[in-house]
Each structure stands twice: as C-alpha cells, then as structure tokens.
C-alpha positions as CSV (number, residue, x, y, z in Angstrom):
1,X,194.2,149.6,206.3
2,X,194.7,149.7,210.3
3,X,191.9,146.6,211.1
4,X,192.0,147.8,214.8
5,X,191.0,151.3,213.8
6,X,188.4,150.1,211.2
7,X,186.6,147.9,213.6
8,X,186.8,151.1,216.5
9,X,184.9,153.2,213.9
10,X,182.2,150.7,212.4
11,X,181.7,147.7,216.1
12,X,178.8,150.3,217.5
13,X,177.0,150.0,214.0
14,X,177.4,146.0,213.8
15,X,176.4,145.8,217.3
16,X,173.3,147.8,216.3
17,X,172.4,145.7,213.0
18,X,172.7,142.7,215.6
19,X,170.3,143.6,217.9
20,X,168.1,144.5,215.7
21,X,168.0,141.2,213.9
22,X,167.4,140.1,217.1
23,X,164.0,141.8,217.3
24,X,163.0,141.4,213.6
25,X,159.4,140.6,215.1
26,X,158.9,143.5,216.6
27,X,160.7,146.4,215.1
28,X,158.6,150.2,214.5
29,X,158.7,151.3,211.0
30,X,161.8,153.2,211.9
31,X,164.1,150.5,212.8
32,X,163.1,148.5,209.4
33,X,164.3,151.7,207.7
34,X,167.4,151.7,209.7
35,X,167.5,148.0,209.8
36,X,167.9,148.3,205.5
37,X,170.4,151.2,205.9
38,X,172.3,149.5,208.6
39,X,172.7,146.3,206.0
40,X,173.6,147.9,203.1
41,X,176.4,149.7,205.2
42,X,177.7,145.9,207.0
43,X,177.5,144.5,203.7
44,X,180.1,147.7,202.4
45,X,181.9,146.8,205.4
46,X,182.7,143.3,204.5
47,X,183.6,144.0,200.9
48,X,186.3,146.5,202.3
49,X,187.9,143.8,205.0
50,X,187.9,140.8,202.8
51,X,189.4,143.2,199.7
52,X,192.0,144.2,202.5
53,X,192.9,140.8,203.7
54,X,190.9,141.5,207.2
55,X,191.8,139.2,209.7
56,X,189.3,135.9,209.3
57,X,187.7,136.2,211.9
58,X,186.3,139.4,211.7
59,X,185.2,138.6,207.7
60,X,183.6,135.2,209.4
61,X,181.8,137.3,211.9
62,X,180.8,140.2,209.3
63,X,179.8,137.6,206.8
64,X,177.6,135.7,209.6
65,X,175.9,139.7,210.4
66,X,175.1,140.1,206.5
67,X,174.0,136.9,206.0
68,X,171.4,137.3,209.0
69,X,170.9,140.4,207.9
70,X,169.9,139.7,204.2
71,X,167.8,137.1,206.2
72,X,165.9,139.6,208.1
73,X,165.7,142.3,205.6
74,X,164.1,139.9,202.5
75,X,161.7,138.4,205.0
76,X,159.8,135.2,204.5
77,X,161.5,131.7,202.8
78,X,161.0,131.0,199.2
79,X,158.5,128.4,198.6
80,X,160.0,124.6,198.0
81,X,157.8,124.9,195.1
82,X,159.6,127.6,193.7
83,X,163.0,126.7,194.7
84,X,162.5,123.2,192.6
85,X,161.4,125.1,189.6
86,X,164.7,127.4,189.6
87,X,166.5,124.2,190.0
88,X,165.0,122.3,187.0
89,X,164.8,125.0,184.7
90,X,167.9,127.3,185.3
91,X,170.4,125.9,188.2
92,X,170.8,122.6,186.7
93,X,171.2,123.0,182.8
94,X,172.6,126.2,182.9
95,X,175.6,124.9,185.0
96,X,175.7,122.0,182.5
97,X,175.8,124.4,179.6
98,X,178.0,126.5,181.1
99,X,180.4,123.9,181.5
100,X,179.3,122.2,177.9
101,X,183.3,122.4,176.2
102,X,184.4,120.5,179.5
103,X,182.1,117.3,179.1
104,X,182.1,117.6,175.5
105,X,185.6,117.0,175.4
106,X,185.2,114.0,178.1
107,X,183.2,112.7,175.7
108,X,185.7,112.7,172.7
109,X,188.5,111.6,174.8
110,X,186.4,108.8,176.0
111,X,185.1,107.9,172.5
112,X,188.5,107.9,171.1
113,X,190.1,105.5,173.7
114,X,187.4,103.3,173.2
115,X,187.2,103.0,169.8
116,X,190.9,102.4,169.4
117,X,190.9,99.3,172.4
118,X,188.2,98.2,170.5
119,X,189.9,97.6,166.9
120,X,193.2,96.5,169.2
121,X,191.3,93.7,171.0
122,X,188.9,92.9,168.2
123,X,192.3,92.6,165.8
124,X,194.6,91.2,167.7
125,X,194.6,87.5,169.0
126,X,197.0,87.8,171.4
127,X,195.6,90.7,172.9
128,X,192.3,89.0,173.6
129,X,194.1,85.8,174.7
130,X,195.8,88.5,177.2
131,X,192.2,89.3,178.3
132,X,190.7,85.8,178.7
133,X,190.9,82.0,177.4
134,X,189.2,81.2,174.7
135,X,186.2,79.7,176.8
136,X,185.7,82.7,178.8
137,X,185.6,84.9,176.2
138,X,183.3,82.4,174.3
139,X,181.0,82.6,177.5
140,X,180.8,86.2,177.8
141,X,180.3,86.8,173.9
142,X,177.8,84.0,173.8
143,X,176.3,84.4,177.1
144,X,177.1,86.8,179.6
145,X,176.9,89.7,178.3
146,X,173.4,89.4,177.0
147,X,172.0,87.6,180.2
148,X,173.7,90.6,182.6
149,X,170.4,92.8,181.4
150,X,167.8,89.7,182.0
151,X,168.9,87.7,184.5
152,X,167.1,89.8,187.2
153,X,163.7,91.1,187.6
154,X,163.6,94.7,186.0
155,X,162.2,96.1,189.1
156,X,165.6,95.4,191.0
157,X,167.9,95.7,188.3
158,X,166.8,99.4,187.9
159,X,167.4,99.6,191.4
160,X,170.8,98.2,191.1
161,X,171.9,99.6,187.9
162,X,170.9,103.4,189.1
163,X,172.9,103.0,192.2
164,X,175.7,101.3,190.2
165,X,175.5,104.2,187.8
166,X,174.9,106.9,190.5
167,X,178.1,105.4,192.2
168,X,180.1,106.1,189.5
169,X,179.1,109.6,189.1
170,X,179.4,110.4,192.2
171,X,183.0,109.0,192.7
172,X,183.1,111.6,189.8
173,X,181.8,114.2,191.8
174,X,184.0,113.6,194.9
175,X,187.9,113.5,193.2
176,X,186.8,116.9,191.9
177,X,187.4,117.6,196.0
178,X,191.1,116.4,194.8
179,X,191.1,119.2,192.2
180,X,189.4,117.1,189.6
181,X,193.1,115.2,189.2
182,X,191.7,111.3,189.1
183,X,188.6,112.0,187.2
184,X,190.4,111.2,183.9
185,X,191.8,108.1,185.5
186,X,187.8,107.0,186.5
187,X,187.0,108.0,182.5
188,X,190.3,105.9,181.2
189,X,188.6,102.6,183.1
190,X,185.0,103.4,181.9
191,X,186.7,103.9,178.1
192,X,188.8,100.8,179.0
193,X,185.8,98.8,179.9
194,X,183.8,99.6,177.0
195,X,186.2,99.0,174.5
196,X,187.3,95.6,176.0
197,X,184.1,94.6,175.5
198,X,183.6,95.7,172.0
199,X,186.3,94.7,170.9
200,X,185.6,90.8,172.0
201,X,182.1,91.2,171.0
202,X,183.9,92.3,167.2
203,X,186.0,89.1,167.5
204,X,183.1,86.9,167.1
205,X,181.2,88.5,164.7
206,X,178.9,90.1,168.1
207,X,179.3,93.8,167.3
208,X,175.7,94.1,166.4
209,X,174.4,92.5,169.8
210,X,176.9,94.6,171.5
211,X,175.4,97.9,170.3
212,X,171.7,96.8,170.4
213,X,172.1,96.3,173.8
214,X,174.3,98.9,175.3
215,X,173.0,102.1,173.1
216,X,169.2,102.4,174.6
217,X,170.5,103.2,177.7
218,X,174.4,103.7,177.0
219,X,173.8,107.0,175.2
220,X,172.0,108.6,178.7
221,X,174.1,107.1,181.5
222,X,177.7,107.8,180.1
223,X,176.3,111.4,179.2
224,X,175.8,111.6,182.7
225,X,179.2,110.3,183.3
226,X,180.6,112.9,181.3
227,X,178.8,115.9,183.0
228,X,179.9,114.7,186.3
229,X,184.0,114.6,185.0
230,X,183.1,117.7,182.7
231,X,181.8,120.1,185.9
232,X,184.4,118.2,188.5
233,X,187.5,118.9,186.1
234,X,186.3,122.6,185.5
235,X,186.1,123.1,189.5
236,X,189.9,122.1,189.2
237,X,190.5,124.4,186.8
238,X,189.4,127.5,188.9
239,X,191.8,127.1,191.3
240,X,194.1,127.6,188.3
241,X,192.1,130.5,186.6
242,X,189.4,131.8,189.8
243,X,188.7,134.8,186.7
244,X,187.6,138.3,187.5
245,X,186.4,137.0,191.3
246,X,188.8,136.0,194.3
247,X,189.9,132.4,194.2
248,X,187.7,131.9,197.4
249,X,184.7,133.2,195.6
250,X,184.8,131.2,192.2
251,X,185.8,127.6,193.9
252,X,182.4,128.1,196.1
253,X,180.2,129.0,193.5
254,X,181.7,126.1,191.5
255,X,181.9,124.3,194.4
256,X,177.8,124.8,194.7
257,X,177.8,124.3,190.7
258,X,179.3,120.6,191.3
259,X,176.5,119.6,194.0
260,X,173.9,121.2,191.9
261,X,175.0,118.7,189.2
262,X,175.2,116.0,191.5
263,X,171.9,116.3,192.4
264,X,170.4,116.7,189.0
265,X,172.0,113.7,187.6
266,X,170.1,111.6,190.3
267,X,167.5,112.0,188.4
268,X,168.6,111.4,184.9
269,X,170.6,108.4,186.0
270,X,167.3,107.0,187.2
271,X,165.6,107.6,183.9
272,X,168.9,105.8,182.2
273,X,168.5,102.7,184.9
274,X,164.8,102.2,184.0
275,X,165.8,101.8,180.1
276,X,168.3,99.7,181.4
277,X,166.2,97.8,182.9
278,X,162.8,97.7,181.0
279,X,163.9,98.2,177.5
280,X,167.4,96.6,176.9
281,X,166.7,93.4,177.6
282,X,163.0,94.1,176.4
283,X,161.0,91.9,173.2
284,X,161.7,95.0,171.1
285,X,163.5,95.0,167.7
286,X,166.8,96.5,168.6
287,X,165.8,99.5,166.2
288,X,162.6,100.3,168.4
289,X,165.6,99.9,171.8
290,X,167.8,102.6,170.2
291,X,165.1,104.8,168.9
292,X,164.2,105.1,172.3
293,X,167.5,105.2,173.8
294,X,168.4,108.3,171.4
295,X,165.2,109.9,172.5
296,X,166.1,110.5,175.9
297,X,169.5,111.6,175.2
298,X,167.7,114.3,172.2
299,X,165.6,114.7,175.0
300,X,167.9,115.6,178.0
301,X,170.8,117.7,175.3
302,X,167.6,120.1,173.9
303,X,166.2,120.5,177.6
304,X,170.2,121.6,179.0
305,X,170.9,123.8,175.5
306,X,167.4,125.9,175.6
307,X,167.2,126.4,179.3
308,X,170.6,126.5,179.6
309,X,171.7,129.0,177.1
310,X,168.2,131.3,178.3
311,X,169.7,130.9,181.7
312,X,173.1,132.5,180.5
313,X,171.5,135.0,178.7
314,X,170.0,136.4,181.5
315,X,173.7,136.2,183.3
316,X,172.3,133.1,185.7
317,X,175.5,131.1,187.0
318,X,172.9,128.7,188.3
319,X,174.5,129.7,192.1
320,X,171.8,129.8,194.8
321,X,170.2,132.7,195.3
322,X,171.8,135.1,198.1
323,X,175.2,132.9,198.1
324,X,176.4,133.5,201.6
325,X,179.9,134.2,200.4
326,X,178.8,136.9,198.2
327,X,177.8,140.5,199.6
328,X,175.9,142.5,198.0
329,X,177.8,146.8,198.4
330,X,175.7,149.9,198.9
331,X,176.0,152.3,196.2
C-alpha cells in the first residue's frame, strides 16, 4: 500500500472527525450523523494501516482520533458504580478462569516440591542438621513457629501479613513484565519454604501443629499466589502464541488481564491476612480454624468458576470495555 497516497486520500476526512470532536457540545443534528459516519470510516482506516504495517506514527495518531472519537460518539462515562460491578462479577474471575490450567498447574508443581522437601528434611538427619543446629530447630519447632501468629496484636499483624502477602504477589505480577521467566523461581522459594518447615515440624512429631496453623489461612493466600504466577506465566506465553490477534494486540489485553488480577487479589489477600490474623492463632479447636479456612477458599473457587465460566460463555475476555488498541471496522 503507498502510505503517502493513502493519507492524501483519507487527511481531509481525519481533519474533519477532529474538528468535530472538538465541538461535541455544540454540534446540529447533522454533524452527530456525520460525526458516527465519520468514526466508523477512521476506525476502517486504522484497521487498514496497522494490517499494512503503516508507519507508527500515523497508527498512533489514527488510534488517538478513534479513541476520541469512540469518546464523543458513546457520550457520557460509565458510572463507578457500574464499572465495580463489571469488575467483581466478570473482569476478575473470568480472567482467572480463563487462565484456570495455568495456576492449576502452579499449584501441582508447587505441591509436589513441597511435599517431596518435606519427607527429605523430615527423613533425613543430616539434611536438617544442614538447615539448623539442633537448638534452633528445637526453638522454631517448639516455639517460633507458633508464636510468629500471636506475638503481635491481630490488628497489625493483618496489616503486616496482607502487605507481606500482597508483596509477594505482586513481585509475581511484575517478572511477568520479564515474560513471566522468574515466576517459577519466586514459586520454587515459596515451595522451598513451606516444605522446610514441614518437614522439621515432621522431625519432631509437630506435623499436626504445623497444619492446624498454616491451613486456615494457607489454603486462600497461596491460591492467590498461584493466580498471580498462573496469569503472569500465561502473559509470557502470548508472546510465544499471540493466537488469531497480532502479537501487539494479545500481550495488551493480557497485559490489562494481569493488572485486572492484580488488583482483585488485593482484596482476597486481605480476607486471607484477617484469618491470619484473627483465627490462626485464635482459642479455636484447630478443626473449627480449617473449617473456616476451607470456607473461604470453597468460597472464592465457586465465586471464580460460576461467574467465570458465565463470563466466557458470553465471549467476555474480562478486557475493559472500548480497549483503546482495539478498533472497532464499519461494515
């Protein structure tokens, strides 16, 4: 396509849709209708450039006039109201069911390196000497690790445990900026951690205070943990396979997909840091901790699974409405 000839034929009409964005607030009934039609045709325009490898700075220019354009031609904002109600019941768990297999299998590759650095340190004496000497690891069987969830007033300690958690997650959420490459080193030192401590805890006949005090609230924040590897590895992915869109395309919707996530989990980390908090180190039997622990994480995979899989079955992606990158073309 000849770019100089194409912008010749089509400048007068983007020069027209400009001004009259320009004077949205005081157009006749006329110019609305050409206003539409001029749109529609800009919007045509920009599918044809960027499918011809247009120069960028006419797409960033065309992209700027449809955007504005799309502005002026749907008219007033969508209420906050509204936009938090798309956000909690299909942007958020239908980008976390959409990317389901990806922090499913997080989960199993976590579980399994845990489990098996658990019955290494837990079998093995001179693995746990490696770890600690024997009075350290008496203190933090005996000790430490039961006093880490009372030793502070719950109020802060749900304070610090959500930003400890939301740290986490959010390192998470930035290396999938690095293609999603360390995220399986972050999960390997999480795994590490857990079984570690297991695995000491099993030494000294512990298991049973280990898991009464790290399921209640264990279940919800390492499910958050595994969402935030799950939709960060999948954004690496799509630089591999973009599917049926252009690279561009599919690594800013995921890219919006990833923040969307990142946002949602701020609130189900706080819900895991107030059981954290308030019921680990709670009076509770350790059946009534876990029964509440599993409720929230029943809770939070039924509320992502039926709004999610609703969502994709009325083809939501869970990208913002009107993406900016994404033009709509005149039939």
């Amino acid at each position: 396509m000849d770019i100089d000839a194409f912008v010749m034929a089509h400048r007068s009409a983007w020069d027209r849709l400009d001004r009259l964005i320009r004077r949205r607030g005081s157009l006749t009934g006329a110019e609305v209708d050409e206003l539409v039609d001029l749109y529609q045709r800009v919007a045509t325009h920009l599918s044809i450039a960027r499918s011809a490898g247009a120069d960028p700075i006419l797409i960033g220019r065309l992209s700027s006039l449809v955007a504005r354009g799309r502005s002026a031609v749907t008219g007033a904002h969508t209420p906050a109201w509204r936009e938090l109600a798309r956000f909690v019941t299909v942007t958020f768990p239908v980008v976390a069911y959409r990317a389901r297999w990806w922090w499913l299998a997080s989960a199993a590759a976590f579980t399994v390196v845990a489990v098996v650095l658990g019955f290494w340190v837990a079998g093995d004496p001179q693995v746990q000497a490696a770890v600690g000497s024997p009075e350290e690891i008496r203190q933090l069987v005996e000790h430490d690790f039961a006093d880490y969830y009372s030793e502070h007033p719950a109020t802060s300690f749900a304070g610090q445990v959500w930003l400890n958690n939301a740290w986490v997650s959010m390192q998470v959420i930035v290396f999938s900026l690095f293609l999603g490459l360390p995220i399986p080193w972050v999960l390997w030192q999480n795994a590490a951690n857990v079984g570690v401590s297991a695995g000491l805890m099993a030494s000294r006949d512990r298991l049973d205070v280990f898991f009464g005090l790290i399921t209640p609230h264990g279940l919800l924040e390492l499910t958050a943990v595994f969402l935030a590897a799950g939709v960060g590895m999948r954004l690496g992915w799509t630089v591999i396979d973009p599917g049926p869109r252009t690279r561009r395309e599919a690594l800013a919707e995921q890219g919006r997909a990833v923040m969307s996530v990142a946002l949602g989990l701020i609130a189900v980390l706080f819900v895991s840091g107030l059981i954290e908090a308030m019921v680990t180190p709670s009076g509770l039997p350790t059946w009534a901790r876990i029964a509440i622990g599993a409720a929230a994480e029943v809770i939070f995979l039924v509320y992502v699974v039926v709004f999610g899989r609703r969502a994709l079955a009325r083809d939501e992606t869970g990208d913002i409405e009107r993406a900016p990158d994404v033009a709509p073309t005149a039939g």
